[in-house]
C-alpha positions, 0 to 999 in steps of 0.5 A: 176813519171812525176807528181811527178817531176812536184809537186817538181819543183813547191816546190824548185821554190817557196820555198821562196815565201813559207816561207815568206806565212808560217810566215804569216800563223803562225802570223794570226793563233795567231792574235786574241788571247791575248796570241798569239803563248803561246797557241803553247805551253800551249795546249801541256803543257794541254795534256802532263798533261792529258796523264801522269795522265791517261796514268802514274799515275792513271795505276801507270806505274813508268818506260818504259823499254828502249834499255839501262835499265828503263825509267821513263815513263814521260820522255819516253812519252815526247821524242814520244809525241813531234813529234805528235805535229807537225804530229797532226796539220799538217794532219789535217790542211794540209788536208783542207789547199787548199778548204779553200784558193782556192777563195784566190789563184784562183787570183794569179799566185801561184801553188796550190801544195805550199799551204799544202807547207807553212802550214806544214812549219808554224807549224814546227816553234812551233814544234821547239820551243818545241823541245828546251825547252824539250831538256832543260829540259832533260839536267836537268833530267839526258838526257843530249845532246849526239851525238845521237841528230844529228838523228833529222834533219833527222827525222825532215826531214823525218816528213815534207816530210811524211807530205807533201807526204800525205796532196796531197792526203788528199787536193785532196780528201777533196777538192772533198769530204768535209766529208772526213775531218771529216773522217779524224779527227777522224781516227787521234784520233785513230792513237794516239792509234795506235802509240808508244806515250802512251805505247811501242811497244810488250805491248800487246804481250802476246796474240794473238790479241795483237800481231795483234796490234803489227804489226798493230803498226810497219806498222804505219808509224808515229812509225819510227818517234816517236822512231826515236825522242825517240833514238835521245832525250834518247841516245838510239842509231842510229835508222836507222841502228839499224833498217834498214828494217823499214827505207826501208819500211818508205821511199818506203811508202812515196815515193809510197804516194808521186807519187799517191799524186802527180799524184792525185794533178795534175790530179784534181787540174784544176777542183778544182774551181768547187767544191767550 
C-alpha cells in the first residue's frame, strides 16, 4: 500500500507537468502525417465499417435485444465499441510507453510513474472528440441525450484509472521483457472477442461451453465499461445500481491491479536503465 500511495502522490504533484506532456505527445504522434489528428477518427470510421458488414449485415443480425425493447444492432455496436478506442490504444501503447522513453527521461528529474500517465491522458482527448460526434449522431437516430449520460464522467473515470492501474504492470514487465509486448498485442486481439462489443452477453448460452464463455465475458473487466457506455449513450438505465456486485467486483479488481502495479513499479524502476 506504501508503494501505492507513493505512485499517486507522484501522479497529483506532477499532474500538470503531465498534461502539458500529453498534448505534446498527441501533437507528435500526428506530426508526420498530412491529415494529422483525422486518422483519430478515420480508422475508427474503417473499423466501425468493417465490423457492422461482418458482424451485422453479412449474419444479417437487424436488432440486439435491449433493457427496454430491440436495438438496431449498429447502434448498439456503436454505443460499446467506442470506449475500445480508447482501451485499445492505451494498453498497448502504455504498455511500451517507459522502454521507449527512458534514454529521454533518464536525464530529467521527472518521475518514471507519470510517463503511461501523459500517454493515456493523450489519447483520452481523440476519445472525447468521438464521443461527441456519436452523440450527435444518436441525437439524429432516435437517442436523444437523456440524464442517463451523467453515468459517463464516471465511467470515463473509471476507464483511465483501470488503465493506468494495468499499464504499471504491463511498462514493468515489458520493460524486462520485450517479448511480452508482443504477448500482449495479440492477447488484446483476442480481448475484443471476449468483450460485449460485437455480440451481447448470454449469446451463446444455450450450451454448455457458451455459458463458460458467458462468465468468462462478465469477469472481463473491460464488460463493466462497455455497458456502462452502452447505459449512458441508450437510455438503458443507471448501470451501477442496476448491477451493484460487478461495481464491486470492477473496483476490487483495479484496486488490487493498482497496488501489485504499484509495488512492481517501484520495486524495478531504479533497475530500469540497465535493461536498455
Amino acid at each position: 500500500m506504501k508503494s501505492m500511495f507513493k505512485v499517486i502522490k507522484e501522479q497529483i504533484d506532477n499532474f500538470h507537468l503531465i498534461q502539458r506532456l500529453s498534448m505534446y505527445e498527441l501533437k507528435s504522434s500526428n506530426r508526420n502525417n498530412y491529415l494529422g489528428i483525422l486518422w483519430e477518427f478515420i480508422n475508427p470510421a474503417i473499423q466501425i465499417a468493417i465490423y457492422w458488414f461482418v458482424f451485422g449485415f453479412v449474419q444479417e443480425r437487424d436488432t440486439v435485444l435491449g433493457k427496454h425493447g430491440d436495438i438496431p444492432f449498429f447502434v448498439w455496436m456503436l454505443s460499446g465499441i467506442l470506449i475500445w478506442f480508447f482501451v485499445y490504444p492505451a494498453i498497448t501503447q502504455g504498455s511500451k510507453s517507459i522502454y521507449t522513453r527512458l534514454r529521454m527521461v533518464s536525464r530529467m528529474n521527472f518521475p518514471l510513474s507519470a510517463i503511461p500517465s501523459y500517454v493515456i491522458l493523450s489519447l483520452l482527448y481523440p476519445q472525447l472528440l468521438l464521443m461527441g460526434i456519436i452523440m450527435i449522431i444518436f441525437q439524429f437516430i432516435g437517442y436523444p441525450i437523456s440524464i442517463y449520460y451523467l453515468q459517463i464522467p464516471y465511467f470515463l473515470f473509471a476507464a483511465i484509472i483501470f488503465l493506468f492501474a494495468l499499464a504499471l504492470i504491463t511498462t514493468t514487465i515489458s520493460t524486462i521483457v520485450r517479448d511480452f509486448q508482443m504477448l500482449l498485442v495479440s492477447l488484446m486481439r483476442v480481448l475484443l472477442y471476449i468483450t460485449p462489443i460485437l455480440w451481447p452477453a448470454g449469446r451463446f448460452s444455450d450450451s454448455s461451453l457458451g455459458k463458460i464463455f458467458d462468465y468468462v465475458m462478465l469477469l472481463n473487466p473491460l464488460y463493466y465499461l462497455v455497458e456502462g457506455y452502452r447505459y449512458a449513450l441508450l437510455g438503458e438505465g443507471w448501470f451501477i445500481t442496476a448491477h451493484p456486485t460487478i461495481t464491486i467486483y470492477f473496483w476490487g479488481l483495479v484496486l488490487l491491479l493498482l497496488s501489485v502495479g504499484s509495488y512492481m513499479h517501484v520495486k524495478f524502476r531504479r533497475h530500469f536503465i540497465d535493461f536498455l
